[in-house]
N, C-alpha and C positions, 0 to 999 in steps of 0.2 A: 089813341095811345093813353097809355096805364102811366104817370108817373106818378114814384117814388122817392119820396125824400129820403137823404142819408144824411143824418149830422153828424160832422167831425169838428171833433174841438182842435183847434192847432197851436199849440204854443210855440211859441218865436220867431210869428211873424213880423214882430219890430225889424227883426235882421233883417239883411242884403238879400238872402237866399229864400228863408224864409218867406219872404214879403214879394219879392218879384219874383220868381221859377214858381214855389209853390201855391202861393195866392193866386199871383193875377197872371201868371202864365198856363197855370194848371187848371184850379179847379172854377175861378171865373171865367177865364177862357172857357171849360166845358159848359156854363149858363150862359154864358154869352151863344154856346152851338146851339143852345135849346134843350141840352142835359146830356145824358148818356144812352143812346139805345143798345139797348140790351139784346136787342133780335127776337123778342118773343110778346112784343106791343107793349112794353115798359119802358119807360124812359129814367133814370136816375138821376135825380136833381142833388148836387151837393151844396149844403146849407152848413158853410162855416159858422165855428163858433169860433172869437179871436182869444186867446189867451195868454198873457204876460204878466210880469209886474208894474209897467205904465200904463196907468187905465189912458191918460190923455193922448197918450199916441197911438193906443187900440185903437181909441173912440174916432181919432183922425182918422187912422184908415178907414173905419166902419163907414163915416160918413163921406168920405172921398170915395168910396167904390159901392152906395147906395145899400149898406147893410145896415141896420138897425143898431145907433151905438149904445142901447141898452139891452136889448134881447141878446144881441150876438154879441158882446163883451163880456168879461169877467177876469177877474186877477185870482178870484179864488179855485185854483185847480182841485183842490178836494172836493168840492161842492161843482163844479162841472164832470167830474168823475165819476160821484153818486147820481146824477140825473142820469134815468132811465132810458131821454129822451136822447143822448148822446150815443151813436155806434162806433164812431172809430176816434182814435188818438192817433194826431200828425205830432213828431217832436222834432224842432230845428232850432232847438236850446243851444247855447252852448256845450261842450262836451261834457264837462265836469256836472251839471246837473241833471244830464238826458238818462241816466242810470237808477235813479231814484223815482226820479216820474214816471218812466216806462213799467216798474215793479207795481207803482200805486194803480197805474191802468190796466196791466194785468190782472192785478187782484181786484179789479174793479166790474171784469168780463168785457172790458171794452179791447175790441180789432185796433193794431198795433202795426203804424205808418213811420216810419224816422227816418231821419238820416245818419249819417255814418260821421264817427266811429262810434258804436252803437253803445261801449261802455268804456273806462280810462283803460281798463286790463281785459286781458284774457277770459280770466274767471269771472270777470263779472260778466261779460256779451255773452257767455256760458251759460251763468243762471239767467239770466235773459231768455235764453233761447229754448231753457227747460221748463222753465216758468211760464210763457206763450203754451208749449205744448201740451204740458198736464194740464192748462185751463182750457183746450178748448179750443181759444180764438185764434184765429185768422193774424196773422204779422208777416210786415216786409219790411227790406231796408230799400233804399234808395239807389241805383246803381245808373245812373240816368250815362253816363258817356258812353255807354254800348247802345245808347237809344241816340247817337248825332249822327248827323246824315255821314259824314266821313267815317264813321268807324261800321254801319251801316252797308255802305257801298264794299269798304275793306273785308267783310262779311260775306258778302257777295263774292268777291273774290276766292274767297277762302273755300266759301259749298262749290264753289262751279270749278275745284279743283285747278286753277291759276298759277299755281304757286310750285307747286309737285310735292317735294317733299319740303317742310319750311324750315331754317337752316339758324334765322334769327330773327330777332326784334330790338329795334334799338327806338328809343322813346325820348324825347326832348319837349322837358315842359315849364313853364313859368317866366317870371319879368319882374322887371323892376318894382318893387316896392319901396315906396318913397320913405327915409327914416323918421319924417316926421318935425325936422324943423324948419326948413326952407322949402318945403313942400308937403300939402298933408298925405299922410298915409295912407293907401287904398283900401287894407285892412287892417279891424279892431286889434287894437296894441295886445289884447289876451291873446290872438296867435305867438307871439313870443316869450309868451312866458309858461314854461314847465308846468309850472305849481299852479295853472288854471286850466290845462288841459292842450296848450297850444303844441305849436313845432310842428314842419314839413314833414317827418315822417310821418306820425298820428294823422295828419291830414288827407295825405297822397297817397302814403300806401293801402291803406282799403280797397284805391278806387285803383289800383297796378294791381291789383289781387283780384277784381273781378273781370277787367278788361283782358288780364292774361289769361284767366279761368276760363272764359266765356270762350275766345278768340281762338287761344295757341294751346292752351293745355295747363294741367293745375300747375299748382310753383311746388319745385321739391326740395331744392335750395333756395338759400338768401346769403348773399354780404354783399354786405353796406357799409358808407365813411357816412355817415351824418357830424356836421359841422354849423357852426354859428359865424357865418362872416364878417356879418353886422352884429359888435357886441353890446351899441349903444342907439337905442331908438327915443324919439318923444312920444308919448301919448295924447289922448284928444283932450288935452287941457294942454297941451305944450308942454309938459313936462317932462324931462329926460329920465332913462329907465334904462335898466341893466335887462338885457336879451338873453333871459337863459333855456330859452329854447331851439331848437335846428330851425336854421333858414335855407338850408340847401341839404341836398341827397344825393349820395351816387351809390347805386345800386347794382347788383347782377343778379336773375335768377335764370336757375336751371330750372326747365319743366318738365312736364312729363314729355314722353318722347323724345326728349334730348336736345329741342331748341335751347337757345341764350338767348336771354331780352338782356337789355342793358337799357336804364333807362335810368336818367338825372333830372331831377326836381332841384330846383330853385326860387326862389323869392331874391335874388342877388346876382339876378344876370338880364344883360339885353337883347330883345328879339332879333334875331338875324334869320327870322324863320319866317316862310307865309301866314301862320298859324300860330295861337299862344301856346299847343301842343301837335306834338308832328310824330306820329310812328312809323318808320321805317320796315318793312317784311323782306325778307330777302329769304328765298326760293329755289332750289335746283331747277325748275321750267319758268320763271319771272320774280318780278319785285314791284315794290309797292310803296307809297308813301302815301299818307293817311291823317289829315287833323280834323278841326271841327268838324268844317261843312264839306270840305272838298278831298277829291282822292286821286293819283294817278299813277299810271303803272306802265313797265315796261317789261316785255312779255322775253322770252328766252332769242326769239328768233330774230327779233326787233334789237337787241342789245349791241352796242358799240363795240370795237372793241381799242378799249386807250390804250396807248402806251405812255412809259414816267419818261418824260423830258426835259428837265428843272430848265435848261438854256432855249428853249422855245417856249413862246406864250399859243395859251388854247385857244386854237381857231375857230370853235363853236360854243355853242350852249349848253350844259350838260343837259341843263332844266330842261331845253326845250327835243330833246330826246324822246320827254315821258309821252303819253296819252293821258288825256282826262276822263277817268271813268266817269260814265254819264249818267245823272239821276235816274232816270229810269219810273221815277215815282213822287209822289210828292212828301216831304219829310215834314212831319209835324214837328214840336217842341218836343224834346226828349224828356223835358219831367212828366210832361200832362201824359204822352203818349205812356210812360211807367203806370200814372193815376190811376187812367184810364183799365190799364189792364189789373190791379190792385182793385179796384172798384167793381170790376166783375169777379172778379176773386171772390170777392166777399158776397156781391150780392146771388152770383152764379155757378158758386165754388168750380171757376174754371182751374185751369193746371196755373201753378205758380213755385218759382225756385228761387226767387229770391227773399226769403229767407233772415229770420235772427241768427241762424246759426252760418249760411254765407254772409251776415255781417261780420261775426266770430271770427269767420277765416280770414277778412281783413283787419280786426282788433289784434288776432295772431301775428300776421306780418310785418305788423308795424311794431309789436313788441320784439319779433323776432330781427328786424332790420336796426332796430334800436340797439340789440344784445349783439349783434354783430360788430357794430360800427365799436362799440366801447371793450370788445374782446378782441376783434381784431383779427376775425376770422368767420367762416363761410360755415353754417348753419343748417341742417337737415327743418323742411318742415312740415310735421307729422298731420297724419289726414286726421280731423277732429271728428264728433260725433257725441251723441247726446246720451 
């Protein structure tokens, strides 16, 4: 075996996401396998480069996961840019700066990794996305919940024709976020604040834009109520802060083909669900319920049939109706398993669709879910293109 080193500089690995999915679930994970084979006697070895503005919590990581905290550190992204010896840029910044640095690595000829929402507006995921193409290089975004074993299985479902015609999708997701004074907050106080790029819609809709895209069909409409529940959060100094960002969303889109998803994001509600997100499919031949890891369904011929009785209690289980679609396979981590194929991309220019400009269509939806909820009304959403 031939291996080949790839260097990706990553910036915002200090983060939650950043730091565990993309570091040490993905691409250490992949040195940990013995690299990438490629199927042609190469293997692809990826050699992070860490990049932030704390050199001391770089350097912590570098040396808690055996990378070199001088070689593989630096704060200076312009000068990791210009090094030759760099091929791809990962960005899991905050949203507010991921639009600037992704234009500096473009115009750099470096291959183009991020996550979403890939710029604050429209127009900028746009020039992003035109910018990638006139240079040249190789860009994804991140779409990693169509890579978890439950939406996976629901997938399965869907090719092996299940379902018949699919009639809707209803989508249930989030939990408690602690406000921050009697208990800390699960996430960074800049989710709630507008003016730094926070709020449930910019966050959630991207990834209802690709899960629907991918799954049921593109989104033709949108409206949405986005609302702030919680108008008063502390920060990680204990300090109380005005929330003017969305903490919850309730949504409808029409697809193509003429399914309804209906799907409600929150940061201000408590799990009553097996899962932190649970999709619902409902089918003229079956139906479906769908979260992380686990999936099960209930086929047309199998189906109950209730009657409404409010003065009698239910003598069985609805739950225990379903089947559990069975793995069938073994399911890696959904970021690395993206990497992975982003990484032959690049080094195999195998087929790839996701895309700066299916970022776009998610930068679209969330502005478009945003213009609804403050109009007050249901929204066409135009097919984009470069």
């Amino acid at each position: 075996m031939t291996r080949k080193t790839v260097r990706i500089a990553m910036n915002g690995v200090t983060g939650r996401m950043g730091y565990r999915q993309h570091l040490v679930r993905s691409l250490l994970a992949i040195r940990e396998q013995g690299g990438l084979d490629l199927g042609d006697g190469t293997v692809l070895w990826p050699e992070p480069l860490l990049v932030g503005r704390r050199e001391h919590a770089l350097k912590e990581i570098a040396e808690h996961h055996g990378l070199d905290p001088v070689a593989d550190v630096s704060t200076d992204l312009d000068a990791v840019l210009a090094d030759d010896g760099v091929d791809i840029y990962f960005d899991a910044q905050v949203t507010a700066a991921r639009e600037e640095a992704i234009k500096k690595a473009v115009a750099a000829g470096k291959h183009i990794y991020t996550e979403k929402p890939t710029a604050t507006g429209l127009e900028g995921a746009l020039e992003l996305a035109r910018l990638a193409q006139a240079a040249g290089v190789k860009h994804g975004v991140v779409q990693d919940k169509i890579f978890l074993p439950g939406l996976l299985k629901l997938k399965r479902l869907i090719d092996g024709g299940f379902f018949g015609r699919i009639l809707s999708v209803r989508g249930e997701f989030g939990y408690w976020v602690f406000e921050g004074d009697w208990q800390s907050a699960q996430r960074p106080s800049w989710n709630y604040r507008s003016e730094d790029g926070g709020g449930i819609v910019v966050d959630m809709f991207p990834h209802w834009d690709y899960v629907l895209n991918e799954l049921f069909g593109a989104v033709r409409t949108v409206q949405a109520q986005a609302i702030t529940h919680i108008p008063t959060r502390w920060d990680e100094r204990g300090k109380p802060y005005e929330a003017t960002a969305d903490d919850a969303a309730y949504g409808i889109f029409q697809l193509e083909g003429g399914a309804i998803a209906q799907i409600n994001s929150s940061w201000a509600v408590r799990v009553g669900r097996d899962e932190l997100v649970e999709f619902q499919v409902d089918g003229t031949e079956g139906s479906a319920v769908a979260g992380l890891r686990n999936c099960r369904a209930q086929h047309r011929s199998a189906t109950p049939k209730p009657v409404w009785n409010p003065d009698l209690p239910a003598t069985e289980s609805f739950r225990d109706q379903w089947q559990q679609v069975p793995d069938n396979e073994e399911f890696d981590n959904g970021f690395k398993a993206q990497w992975e194929l982003f990484l032959r991309h690049v080094a195999l220019d195998e087929p790839w669709r996701w895309d700066l400009l299916a970022g776009a269509r998610g930068v679209q939806l969330a502005e478009l879910g945003l213009k609804s909820s403050a109009e007050g009304r249901r929204l066409d959403v135009p097919e984009l293109s470069l």
